[in-house]
C-alpha positions as CSV (number, residue, x, y, z in Angstrom):
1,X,0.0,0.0,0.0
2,X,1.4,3.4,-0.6
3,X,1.8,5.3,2.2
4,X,-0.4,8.4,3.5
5,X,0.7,11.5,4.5
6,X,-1.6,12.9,6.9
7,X,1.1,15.0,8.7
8,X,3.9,17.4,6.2
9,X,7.1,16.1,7.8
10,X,8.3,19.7,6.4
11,X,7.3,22.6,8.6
12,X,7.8,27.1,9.2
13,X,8.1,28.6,12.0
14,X,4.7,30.2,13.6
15,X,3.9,33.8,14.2
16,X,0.3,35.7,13.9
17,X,1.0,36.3,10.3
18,X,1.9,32.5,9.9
19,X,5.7,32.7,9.7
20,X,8.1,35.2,11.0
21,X,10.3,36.5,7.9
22,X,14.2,36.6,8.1
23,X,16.0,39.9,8.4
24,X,16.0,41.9,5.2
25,X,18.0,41.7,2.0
26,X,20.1,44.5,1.4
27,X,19.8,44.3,-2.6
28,X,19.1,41.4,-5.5
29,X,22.1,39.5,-4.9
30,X,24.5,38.5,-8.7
31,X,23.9,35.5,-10.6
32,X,27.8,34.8,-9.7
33,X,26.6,35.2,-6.1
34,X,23.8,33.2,-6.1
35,X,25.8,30.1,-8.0
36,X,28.1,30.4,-5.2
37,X,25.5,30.6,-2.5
38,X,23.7,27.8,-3.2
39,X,26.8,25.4,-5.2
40,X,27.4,23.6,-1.6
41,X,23.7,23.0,-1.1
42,X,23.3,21.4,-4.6
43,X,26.7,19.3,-4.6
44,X,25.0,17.7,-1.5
45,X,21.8,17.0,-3.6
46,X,23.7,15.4,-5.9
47,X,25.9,13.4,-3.9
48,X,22.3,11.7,-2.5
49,X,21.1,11.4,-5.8
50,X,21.8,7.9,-6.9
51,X,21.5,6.7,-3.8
52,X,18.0,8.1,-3.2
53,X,17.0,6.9,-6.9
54,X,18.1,3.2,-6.3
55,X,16.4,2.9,-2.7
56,X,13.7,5.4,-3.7
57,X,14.5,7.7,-0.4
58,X,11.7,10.7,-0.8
59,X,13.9,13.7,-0.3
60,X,12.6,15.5,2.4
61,X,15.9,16.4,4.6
62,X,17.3,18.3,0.8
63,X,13.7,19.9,0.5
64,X,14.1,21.4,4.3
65,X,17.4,22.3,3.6
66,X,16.7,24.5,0.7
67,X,13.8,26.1,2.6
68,X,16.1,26.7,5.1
69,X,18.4,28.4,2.6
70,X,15.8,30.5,0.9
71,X,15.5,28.8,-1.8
72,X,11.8,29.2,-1.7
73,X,12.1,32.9,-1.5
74,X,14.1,33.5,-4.4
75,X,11.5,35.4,-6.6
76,X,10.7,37.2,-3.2
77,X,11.0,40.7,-3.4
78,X,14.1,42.2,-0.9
79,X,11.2,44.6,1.2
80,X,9.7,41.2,2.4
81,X,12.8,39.0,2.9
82,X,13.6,37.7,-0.2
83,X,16.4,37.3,-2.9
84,X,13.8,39.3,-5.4
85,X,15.9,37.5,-8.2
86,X,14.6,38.0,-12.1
87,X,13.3,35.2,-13.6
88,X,16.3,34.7,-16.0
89,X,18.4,34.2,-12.3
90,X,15.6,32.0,-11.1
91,X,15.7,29.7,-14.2
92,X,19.9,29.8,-13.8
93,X,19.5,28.0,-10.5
94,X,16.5,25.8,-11.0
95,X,19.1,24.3,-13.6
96,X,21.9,24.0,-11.5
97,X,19.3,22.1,-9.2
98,X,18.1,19.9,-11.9
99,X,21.7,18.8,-13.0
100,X,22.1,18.0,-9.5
101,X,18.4,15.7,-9.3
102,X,15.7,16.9,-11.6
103,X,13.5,15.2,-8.9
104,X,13.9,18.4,-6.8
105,X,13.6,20.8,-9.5
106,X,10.4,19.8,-10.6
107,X,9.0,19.3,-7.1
108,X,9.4,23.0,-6.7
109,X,7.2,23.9,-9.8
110,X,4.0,24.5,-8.2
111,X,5.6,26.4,-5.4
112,X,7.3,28.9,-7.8
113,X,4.4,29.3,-10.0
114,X,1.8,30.6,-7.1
115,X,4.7,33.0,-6.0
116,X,4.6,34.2,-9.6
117,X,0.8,34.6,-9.5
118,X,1.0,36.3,-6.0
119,X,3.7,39.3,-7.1
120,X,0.8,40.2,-9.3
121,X,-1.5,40.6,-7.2
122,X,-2.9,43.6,-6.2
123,X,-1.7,44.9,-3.2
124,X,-2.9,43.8,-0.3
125,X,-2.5,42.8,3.2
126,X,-3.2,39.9,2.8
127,X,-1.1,39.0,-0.4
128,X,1.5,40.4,1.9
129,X,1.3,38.2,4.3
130,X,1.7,35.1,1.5
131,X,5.6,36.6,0.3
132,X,6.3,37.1,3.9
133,X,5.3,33.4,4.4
134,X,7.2,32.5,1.8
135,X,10.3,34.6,3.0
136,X,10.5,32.6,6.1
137,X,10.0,29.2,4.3
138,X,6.8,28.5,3.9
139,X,6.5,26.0,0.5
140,X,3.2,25.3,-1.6
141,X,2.6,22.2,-3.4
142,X,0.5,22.1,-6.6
143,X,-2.3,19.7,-7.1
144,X,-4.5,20.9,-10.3
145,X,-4.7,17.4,-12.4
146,X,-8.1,15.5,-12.4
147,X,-8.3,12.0,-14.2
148,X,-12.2,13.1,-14.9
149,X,-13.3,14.6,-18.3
150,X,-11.1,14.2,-21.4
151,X,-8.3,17.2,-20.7
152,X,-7.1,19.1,-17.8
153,X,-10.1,21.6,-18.2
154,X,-12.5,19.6,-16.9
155,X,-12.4,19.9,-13.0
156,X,-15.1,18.6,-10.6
157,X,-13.3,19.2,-7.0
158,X,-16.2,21.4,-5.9
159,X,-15.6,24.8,-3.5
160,X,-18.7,25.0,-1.8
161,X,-20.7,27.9,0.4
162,X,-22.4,25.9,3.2
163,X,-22.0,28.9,5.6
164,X,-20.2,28.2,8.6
165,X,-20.2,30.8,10.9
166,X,-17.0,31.9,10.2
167,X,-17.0,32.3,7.0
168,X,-15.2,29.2,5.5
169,X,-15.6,27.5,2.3
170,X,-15.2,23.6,1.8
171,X,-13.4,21.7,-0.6
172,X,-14.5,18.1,-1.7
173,X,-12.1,16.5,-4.3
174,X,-9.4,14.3,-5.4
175,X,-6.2,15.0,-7.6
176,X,-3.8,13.6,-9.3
177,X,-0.4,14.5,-10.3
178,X,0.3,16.5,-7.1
179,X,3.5,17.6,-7.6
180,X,5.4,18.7,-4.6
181,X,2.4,18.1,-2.3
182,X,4.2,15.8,0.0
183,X,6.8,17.9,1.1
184,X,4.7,21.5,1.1
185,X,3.3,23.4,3.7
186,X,0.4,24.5,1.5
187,X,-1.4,22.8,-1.6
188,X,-2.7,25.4,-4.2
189,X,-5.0,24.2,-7.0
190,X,-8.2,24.5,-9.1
191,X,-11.8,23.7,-8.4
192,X,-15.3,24.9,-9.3
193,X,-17.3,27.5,-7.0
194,X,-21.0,28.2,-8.3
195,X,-19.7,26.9,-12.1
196,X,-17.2,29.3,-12.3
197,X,-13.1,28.1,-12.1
198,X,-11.1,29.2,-9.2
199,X,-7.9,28.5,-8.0
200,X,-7.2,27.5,-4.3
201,X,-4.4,27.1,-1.4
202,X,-5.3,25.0,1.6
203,X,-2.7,24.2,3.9
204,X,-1.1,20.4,3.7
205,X,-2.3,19.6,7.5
206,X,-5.8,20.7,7.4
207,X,-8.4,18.3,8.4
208,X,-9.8,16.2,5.4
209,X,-6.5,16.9,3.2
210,X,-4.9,13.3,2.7
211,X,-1.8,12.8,0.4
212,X,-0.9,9.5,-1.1
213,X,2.5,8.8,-1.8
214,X,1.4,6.7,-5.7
215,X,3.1,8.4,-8.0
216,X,4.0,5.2,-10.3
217,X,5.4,7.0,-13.3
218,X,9.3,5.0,-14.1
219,X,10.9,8.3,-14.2
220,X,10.5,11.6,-12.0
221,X,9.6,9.1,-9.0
222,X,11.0,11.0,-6.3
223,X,8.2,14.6,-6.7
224,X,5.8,13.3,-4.7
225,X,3.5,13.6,-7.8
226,X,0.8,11.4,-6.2
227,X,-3.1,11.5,-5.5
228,X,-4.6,14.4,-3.1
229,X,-8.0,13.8,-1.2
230,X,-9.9,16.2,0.2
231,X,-12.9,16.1,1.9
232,X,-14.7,18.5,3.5
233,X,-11.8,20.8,3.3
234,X,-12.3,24.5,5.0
235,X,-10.7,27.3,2.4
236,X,-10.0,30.7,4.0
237,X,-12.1,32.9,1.4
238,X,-9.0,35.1,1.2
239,X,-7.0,32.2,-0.4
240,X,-9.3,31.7,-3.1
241,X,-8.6,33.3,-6.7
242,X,-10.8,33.8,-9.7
243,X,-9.3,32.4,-12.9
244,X,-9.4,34.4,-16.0
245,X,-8.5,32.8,-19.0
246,X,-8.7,35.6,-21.3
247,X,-6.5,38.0,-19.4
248,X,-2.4,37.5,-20.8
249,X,-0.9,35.8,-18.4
250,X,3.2,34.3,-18.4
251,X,1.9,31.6,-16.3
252,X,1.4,29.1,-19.0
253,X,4.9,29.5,-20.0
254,X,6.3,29.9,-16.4
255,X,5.0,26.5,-16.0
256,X,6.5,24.4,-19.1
257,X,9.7,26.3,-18.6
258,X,10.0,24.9,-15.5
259,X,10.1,21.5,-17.1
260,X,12.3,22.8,-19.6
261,X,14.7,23.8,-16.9
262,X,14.7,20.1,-15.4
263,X,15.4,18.7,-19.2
264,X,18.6,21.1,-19.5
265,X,20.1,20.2,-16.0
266,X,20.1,16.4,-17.4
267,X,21.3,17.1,-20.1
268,X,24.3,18.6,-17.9
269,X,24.1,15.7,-15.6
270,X,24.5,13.2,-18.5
271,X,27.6,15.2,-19.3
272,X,29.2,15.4,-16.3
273,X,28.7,11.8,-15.4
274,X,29.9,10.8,-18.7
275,X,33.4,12.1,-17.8
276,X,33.5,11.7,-14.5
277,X,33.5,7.8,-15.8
278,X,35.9,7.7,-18.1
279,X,38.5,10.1,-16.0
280,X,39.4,6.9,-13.9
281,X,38.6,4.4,-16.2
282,X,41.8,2.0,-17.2
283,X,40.0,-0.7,-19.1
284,X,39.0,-0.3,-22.6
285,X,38.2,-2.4,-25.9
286,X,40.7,-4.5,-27.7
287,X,40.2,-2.5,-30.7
288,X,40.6,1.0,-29.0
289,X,43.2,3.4,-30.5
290,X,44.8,4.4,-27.2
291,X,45.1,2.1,-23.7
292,X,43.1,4.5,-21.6
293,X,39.8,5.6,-22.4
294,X,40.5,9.5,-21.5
295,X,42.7,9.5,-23.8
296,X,40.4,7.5,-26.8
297,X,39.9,10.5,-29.4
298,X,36.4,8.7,-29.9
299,X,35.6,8.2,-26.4
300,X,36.8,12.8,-26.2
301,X,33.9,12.8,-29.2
302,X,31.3,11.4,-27.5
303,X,32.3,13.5,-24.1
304,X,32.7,16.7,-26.7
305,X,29.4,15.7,-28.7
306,X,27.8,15.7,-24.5
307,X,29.2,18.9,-23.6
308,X,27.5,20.1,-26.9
309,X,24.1,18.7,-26.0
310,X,24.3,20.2,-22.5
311,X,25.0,24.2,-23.5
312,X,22.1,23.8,-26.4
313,X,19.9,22.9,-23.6
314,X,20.9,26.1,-20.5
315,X,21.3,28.3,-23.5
316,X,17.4,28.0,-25.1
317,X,16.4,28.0,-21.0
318,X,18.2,31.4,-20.7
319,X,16.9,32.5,-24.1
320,X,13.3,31.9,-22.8
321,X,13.7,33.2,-19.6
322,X,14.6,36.3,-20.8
323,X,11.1,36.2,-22.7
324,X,9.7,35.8,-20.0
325,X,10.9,38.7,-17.8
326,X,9.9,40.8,-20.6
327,X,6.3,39.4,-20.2
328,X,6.3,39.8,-16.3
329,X,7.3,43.1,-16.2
330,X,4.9,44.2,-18.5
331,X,2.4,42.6,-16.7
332,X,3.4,44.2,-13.7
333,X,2.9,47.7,-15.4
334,X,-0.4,46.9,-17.0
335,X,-1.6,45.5,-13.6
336,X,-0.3,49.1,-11.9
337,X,-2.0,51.1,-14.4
338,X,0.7,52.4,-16.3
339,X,1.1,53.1,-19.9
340,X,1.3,50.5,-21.7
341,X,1.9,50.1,-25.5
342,X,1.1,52.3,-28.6
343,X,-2.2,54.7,-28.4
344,X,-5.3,52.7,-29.1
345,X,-4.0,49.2,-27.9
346,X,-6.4,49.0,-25.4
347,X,-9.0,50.1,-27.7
348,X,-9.6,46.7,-29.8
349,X,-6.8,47.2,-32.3
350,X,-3.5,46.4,-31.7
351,X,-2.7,43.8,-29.1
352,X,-1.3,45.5,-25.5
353,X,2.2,45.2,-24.7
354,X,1.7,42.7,-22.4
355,X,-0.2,40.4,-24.4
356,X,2.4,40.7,-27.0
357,X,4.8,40.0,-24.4
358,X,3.2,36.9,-23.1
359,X,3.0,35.9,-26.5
360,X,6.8,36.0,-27.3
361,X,7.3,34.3,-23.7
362,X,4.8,31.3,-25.0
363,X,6.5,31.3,-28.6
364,X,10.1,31.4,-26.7
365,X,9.5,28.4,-24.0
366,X,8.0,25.7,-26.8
367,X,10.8,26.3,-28.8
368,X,13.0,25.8,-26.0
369,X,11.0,22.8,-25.3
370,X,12.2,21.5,-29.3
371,X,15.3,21.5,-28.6
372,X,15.5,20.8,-24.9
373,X,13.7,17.2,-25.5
374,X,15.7,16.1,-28.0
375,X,19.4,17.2,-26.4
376,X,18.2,15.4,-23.1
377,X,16.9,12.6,-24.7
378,X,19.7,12.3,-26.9
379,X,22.3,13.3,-24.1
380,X,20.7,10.3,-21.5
381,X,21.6,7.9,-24.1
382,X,24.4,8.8,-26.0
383,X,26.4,8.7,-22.6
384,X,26.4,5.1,-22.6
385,X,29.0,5.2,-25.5
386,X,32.0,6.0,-23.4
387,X,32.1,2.9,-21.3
388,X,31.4,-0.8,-21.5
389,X,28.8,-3.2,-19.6
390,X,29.9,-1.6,-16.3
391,X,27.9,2.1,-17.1
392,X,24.8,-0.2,-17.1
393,X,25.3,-0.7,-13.1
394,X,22.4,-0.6,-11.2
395,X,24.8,1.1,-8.2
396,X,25.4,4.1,-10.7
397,X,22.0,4.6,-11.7
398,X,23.5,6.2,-14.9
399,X,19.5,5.0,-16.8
400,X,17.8,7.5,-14.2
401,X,18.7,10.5,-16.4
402,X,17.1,8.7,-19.7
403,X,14.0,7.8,-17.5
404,X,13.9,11.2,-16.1
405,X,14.1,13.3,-19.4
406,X,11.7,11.1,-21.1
407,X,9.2,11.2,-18.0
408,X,9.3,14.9,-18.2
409,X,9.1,15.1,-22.1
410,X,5.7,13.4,-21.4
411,X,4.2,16.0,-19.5
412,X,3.3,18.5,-22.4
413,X,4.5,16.1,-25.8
414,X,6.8,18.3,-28.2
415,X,4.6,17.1,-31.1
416,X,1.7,19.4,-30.1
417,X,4.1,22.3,-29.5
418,X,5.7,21.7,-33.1
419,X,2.8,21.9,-34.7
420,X,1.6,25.5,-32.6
421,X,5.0,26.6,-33.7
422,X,4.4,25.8,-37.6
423,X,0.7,27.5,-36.8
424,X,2.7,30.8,-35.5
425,X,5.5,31.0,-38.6
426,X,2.6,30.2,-41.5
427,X,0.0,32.9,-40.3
428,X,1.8,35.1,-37.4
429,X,-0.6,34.6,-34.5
430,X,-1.5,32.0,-32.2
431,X,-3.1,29.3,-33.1
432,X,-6.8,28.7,-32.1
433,X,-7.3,26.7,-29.3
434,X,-10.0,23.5,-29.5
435,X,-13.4,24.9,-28.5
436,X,-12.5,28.8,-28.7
437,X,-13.3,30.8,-31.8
């Protein structure tokens, strides 16, 4: 049976807010100083990783450790504790994380994302109070998924008004896919409320809120993407959001490039552990040009051909992340009232700024996608070519990063995104989506 999680073993300190938020940042800190920040945390993570992929070890001491580190709080801004990195800095080190276990880098998607959709918010108290949460290590799980209907449109976890005295709502649902659930603090989602979609965050410990550890996929098995019950759930009106689908929004691309992230750092990993095999390596083929494999100029191809593959991959992440800043801060300025493209935009005509910008960021992160699936995919398996029968050992876990990319590829196939792209370069728009004029 797989287990239940009825208690997060992860937890943040208490105040009346929630959490208490660390002492302030002066300024957003360099890339160079974040790498180095954070380069001891995730050469720990990777040390672990094999071993926790070969006994299946959940990762919940490396998830509380980059809580405690702030890794959580990266997109923060400095005022309420945080790093208040750009996205492009944010994408940097979700790489470096994924070259060191794409497990945690993915685990962390949902989290990110409602931090993204909280800093454009309107301002509030109470949205303050979330990125002061967040400062002092507060994580949030995602659990949107539903096996019902025929796409991930159709949602029947209900919100409901049965008017409790004080005010509550309840939630009555089950999930599936629930990234990052097991290790959060709180679970943020989608459901229905009087026909209408809304999205959610309840914390992981309220009453009615079980988490199943099922998660059965053969790659990614370490994300604690399993099935989430609730029943009878009570939802603090505050921490319920409309959803607009016709308003531009980065977050479908903040999502997949995510995932796009986690595909370039294994295409990185598949690299590195490609040489770090052959660097000690003394037995090679009979038919070898050289004695030791590090010095094999086919063996220095197949490393050189890796090394390729990896800087394809972090270079299209970059590419699109930098998209994607563009659409946020545009965002930002359309959500403050600021001008905000040529005169007449918001008239009908030309599209705003922002939805132009969003756009781009959408157009950017599929084809980043392209070419991040194939130079994982073809990264995980190439590697195998530098070393005999003993790269297949179970002890070096060296298939996890071919299981892993292709697990992740899965999510959101590139076919579909090809095509959207072939849609955008014939006629110069987006492409109609099923069901929408």
């Amino acid at each position: 049976m797989s287990p239940v999680y009825s208690v997060s073993p992860v937890s943040s300190p208490t105040h009346p807010h929630g959490t208490v938020p660390p002492g302030p940042v002066e300024h957003p800190p360099s890339t160079s100083a974040l790498r180095e920040r954070f380069r001891p945390l995730f050469t720990a993570v990777a040390d672990g990783a094999a071993r926790r992929e070969r006994d299946r070890v959940l990762p919940f001491a490396e998830v509380a450790a980059l809580k405690e580190a702030g890794f959580g709080a990266l997109r923060v801004p400095v005022e309420y504790g945080g790093s208040g990195v750009s996205l492009r800095q944010l994408f940097t080190l979700l790489t470096d994380l994924a070259a060191a276990d794409s497990n945690l880098a993915q685990l962390w998607r949902g989290h990110f994302a409602y931090v993204e959709g909280t800093l454009l918010q309107p301002s509030s108290a109470h949205r303050d109070r979330w990125l002061f949460d967040v400062a002092a290590g507060a994580m949030i799980g995602n659990a949107s998924s539903e096996l019902a209907g025929t796409s991930l449109r159709d949602i029947r976890t209900a919100l409901t008004s049965p008017s409790p005295p004080d005010g509550a709502l309840t939630l009555t649902g089950t999930k599936y896919y629930s990234t990052g659930s097991l290790y959060a603090d709180w679970i943020a989602g989608s459901a229905v409320r009087d026909g209408e979609r809304v999205g959610y965050a309840v914390r992981a410990t309220a009453p009615g809120v079980e988490r199943i550890d099922d998660w059965d996929g053969f790659g990614q098995r370490l994300t604690g993407s399993g099935t989430t019950h609730y029943t009878d759930v009570r939802v603090d009106p505050r921490n319920v959001r409309p959803f607009s689908p016709e308003a531009p929004s980065h977050m479908h691309a903040f999502f997949q490039l995510v995932l796009v992230a986690s595909l370039a750092g294994i295409a990185r990993a598949a690299a590195e552990d490609a040489a770090a095999f052959v660097r000690p390596r003394t037995r090679s083929y009979v038919n070898a040009t050289t004695p030791l494999p590090r010095e094999d100029p086919q063996v220095l191809q197949v490393l050189g051909e890796l090394a390729g593959q990896a800087f394809a991959a972090d270079a299209v992440v970059l590419a699109a992340a930098d998209r994607l800043d563009d659409a946020y801060e545009r965002l930002r300025t359309e959500r403050d009232g600021l001008p905000d493209g040529p005169p007449g935009a918001a008239g009908g005509g030309a599209p705003s700024a922002a939805r132009a910008a969003v756009d781009a960021a959408d157009i950017a992160v599929s084809q980043a996608q392209l070419v991040a699936v194939d130079q994982a995919l073809r990264a995980a398996t190439h590697l195998f070519e530098v070393g005999g029968a003993s790269a297949t050992s179970a002890g070096r876990a060296l298939d996890r990063h071919w299981r892993n990319a292709r697990t992740i590829s899965s999510h959101n196939p590139a076919i579909y995104k090809a095509r959207s792209l072939g849609y955008w370069a014939v006629h110069g728009e987006r492409e109609p989506q099923p069901g929408n004029p």
